[in-house]
C-alpha positions as CSV (number, residue, x, y, z in Angstrom):
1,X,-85.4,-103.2,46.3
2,X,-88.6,-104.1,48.0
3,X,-92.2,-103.5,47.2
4,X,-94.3,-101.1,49.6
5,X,-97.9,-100.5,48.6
6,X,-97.3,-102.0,45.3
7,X,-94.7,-99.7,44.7
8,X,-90.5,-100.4,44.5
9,X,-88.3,-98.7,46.7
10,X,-84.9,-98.4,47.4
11,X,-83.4,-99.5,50.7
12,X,-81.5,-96.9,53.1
13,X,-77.8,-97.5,52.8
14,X,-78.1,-95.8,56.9
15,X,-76.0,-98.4,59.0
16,X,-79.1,-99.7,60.8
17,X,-78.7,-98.5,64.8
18,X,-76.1,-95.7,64.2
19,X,-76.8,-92.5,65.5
20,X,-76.3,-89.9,62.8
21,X,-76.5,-86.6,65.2
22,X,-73.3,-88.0,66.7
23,X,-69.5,-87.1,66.1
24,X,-68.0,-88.4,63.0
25,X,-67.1,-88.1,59.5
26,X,-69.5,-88.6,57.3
27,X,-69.5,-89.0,53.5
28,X,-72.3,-87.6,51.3
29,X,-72.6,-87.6,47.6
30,X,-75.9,-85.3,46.3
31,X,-76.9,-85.1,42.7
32,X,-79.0,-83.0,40.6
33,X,-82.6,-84.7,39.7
34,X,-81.9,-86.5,36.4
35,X,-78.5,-85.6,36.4
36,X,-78.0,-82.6,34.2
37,X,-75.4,-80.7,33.8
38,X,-76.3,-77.4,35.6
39,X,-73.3,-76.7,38.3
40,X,-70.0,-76.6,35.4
41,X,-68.2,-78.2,32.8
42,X,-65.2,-80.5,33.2
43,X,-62.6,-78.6,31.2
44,X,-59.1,-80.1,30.7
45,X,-59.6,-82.4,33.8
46,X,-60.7,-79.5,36.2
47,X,-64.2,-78.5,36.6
48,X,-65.7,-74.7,35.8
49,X,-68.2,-73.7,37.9
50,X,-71.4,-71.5,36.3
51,X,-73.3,-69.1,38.6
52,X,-75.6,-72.3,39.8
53,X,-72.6,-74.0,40.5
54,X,-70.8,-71.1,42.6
55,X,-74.0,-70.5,44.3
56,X,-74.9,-74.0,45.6
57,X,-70.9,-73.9,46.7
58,X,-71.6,-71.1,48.4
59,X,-74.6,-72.7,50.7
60,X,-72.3,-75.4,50.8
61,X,-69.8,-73.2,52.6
62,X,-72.5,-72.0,54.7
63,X,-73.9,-75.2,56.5
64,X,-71.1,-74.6,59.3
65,X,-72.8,-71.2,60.4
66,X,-76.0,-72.7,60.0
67,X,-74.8,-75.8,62.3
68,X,-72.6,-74.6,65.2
69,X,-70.9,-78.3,65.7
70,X,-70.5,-78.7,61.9
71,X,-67.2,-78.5,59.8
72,X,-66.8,-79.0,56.6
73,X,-63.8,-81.4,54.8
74,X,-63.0,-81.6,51.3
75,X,-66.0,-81.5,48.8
76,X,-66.3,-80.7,45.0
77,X,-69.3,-79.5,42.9
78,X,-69.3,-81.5,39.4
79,X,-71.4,-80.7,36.5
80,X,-74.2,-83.5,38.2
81,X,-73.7,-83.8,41.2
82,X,-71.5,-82.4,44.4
83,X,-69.3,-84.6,47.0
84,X,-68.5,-83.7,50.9
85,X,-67.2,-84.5,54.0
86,X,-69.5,-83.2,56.8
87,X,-67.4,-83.7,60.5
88,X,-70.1,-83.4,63.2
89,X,-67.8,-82.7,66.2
90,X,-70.2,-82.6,69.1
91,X,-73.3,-84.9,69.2
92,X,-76.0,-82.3,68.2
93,X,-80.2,-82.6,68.1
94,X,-79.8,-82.5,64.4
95,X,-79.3,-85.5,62.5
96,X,-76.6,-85.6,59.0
97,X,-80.3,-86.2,57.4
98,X,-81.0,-82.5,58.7
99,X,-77.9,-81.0,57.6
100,X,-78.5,-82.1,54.0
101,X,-81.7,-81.2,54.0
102,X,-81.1,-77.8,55.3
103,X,-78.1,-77.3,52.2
104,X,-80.3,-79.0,49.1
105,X,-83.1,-76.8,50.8
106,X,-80.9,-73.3,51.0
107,X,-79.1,-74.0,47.6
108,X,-82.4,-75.2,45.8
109,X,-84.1,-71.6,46.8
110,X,-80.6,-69.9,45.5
111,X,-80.0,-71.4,42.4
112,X,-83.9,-71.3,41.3
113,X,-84.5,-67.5,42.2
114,X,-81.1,-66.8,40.0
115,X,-82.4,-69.1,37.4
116,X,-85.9,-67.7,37.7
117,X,-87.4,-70.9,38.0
118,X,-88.6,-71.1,41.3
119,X,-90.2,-74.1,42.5
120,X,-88.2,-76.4,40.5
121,X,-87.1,-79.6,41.8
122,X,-83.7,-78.9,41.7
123,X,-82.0,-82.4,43.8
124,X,-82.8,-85.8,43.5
125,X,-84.6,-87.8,46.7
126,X,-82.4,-88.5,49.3
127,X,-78.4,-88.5,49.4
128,X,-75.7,-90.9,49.4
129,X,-73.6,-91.4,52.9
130,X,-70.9,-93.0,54.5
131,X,-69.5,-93.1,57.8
132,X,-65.9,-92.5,57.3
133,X,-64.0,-94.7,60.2
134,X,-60.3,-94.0,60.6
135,X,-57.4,-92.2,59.0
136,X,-57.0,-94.8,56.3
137,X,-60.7,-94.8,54.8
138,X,-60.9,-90.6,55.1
139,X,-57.4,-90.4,53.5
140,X,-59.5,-92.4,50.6
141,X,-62.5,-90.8,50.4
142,X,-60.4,-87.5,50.4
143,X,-58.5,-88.8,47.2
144,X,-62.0,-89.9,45.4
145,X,-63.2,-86.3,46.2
146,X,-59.9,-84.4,44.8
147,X,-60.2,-86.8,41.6
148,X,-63.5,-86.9,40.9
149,X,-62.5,-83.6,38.2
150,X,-59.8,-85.7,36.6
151,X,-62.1,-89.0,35.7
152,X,-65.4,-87.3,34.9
153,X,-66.1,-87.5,31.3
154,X,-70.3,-86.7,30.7
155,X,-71.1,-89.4,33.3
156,X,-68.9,-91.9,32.9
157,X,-65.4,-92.4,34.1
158,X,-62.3,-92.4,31.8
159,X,-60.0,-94.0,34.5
160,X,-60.8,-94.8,37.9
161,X,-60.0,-92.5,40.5
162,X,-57.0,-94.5,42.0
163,X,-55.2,-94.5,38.4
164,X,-54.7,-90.7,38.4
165,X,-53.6,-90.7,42.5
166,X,-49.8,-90.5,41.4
167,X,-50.4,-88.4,38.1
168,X,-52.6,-85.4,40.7
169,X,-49.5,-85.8,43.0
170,X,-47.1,-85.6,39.8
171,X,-48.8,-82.0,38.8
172,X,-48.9,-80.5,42.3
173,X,-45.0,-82.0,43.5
174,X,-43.3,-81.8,40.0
């Protein structure tokens, strides 16, 4: 953290000279402003969406009309907060800051006209990313996404992620 205009602020995690408009996989983790619980329930290790949840899923689904170079890897909505893989497959005028913009923008209007709260801050500032580089590290970040339903417990983790890799392969491959 460093102090701007006698105020802290938290430092971009942006890989300083990296051009986010170009192709690549990218990693983004959004969450809700103070993290409540307004997309689902985690129910026996799977999450159940409500009608905020299915609709910001649904803008989710979207951003690759919205973004003709855009396609969308595995992602899950969790009661707090929602994880994706965005692949930008032709360098584009529009930055990954753009294209999450555009979704917490589109889902924000959604789920506060069916909540008939509009104007209501609905996403915290800013977004989480990672570049993904390679098979191996996308293979991984894939895994955290898919798992993310079996750990989540109310915020905090029961197990990590890694711990339930063979058990999620036990239940689909019996």
């Amino acid at each position: 953290m460093t102090l701007y205009n006698n105020k802290y602020r938290t430092e971009s995690n942006h890989l300083k000279n990296h051009d986010y408009s170009s192709e690549g996989d990218y990693f983004v983790t959004i969450c809700i402003k103070n993290r409540i619980n307004l997309f689902g329930v985690v129910e026996n290790r799977k999450i159940i969406k409500s009608k905020a949840g299915e609709t910001a899923e649904a803008c989710w689904k979207d951003l690759n009309k919205q973004f003709n170079n855009v396609l969308l890897g595995d992602y899950v909505f969790m009661p707090d907060h929602m994880h994706g893989i965005i692949k930008i497959n032709k360098k584009s005028n529009k930055s990954l800051y753009d294209m999450v913009c555009a979704f917490k923008s589109k889902a924000a209007i959604a789920v506060n006209r069916l909540e008939n709260k509009p104007g209501r801050k609905l996403w915290q500032d800013g977004f989480y990313d990672r570049i993904i580089r390679g098979d191996i590290e996308y293979f991984f970040v894939t895994e955290y996404i898919l798992n993310n339903p079996l750990v989540y417990k109310e915020g905090m983790k029961e197990k990590e992620w890694y711990e339930l890799f063979e058990e999620r392969n036990k239940m689909k491959n019996p």
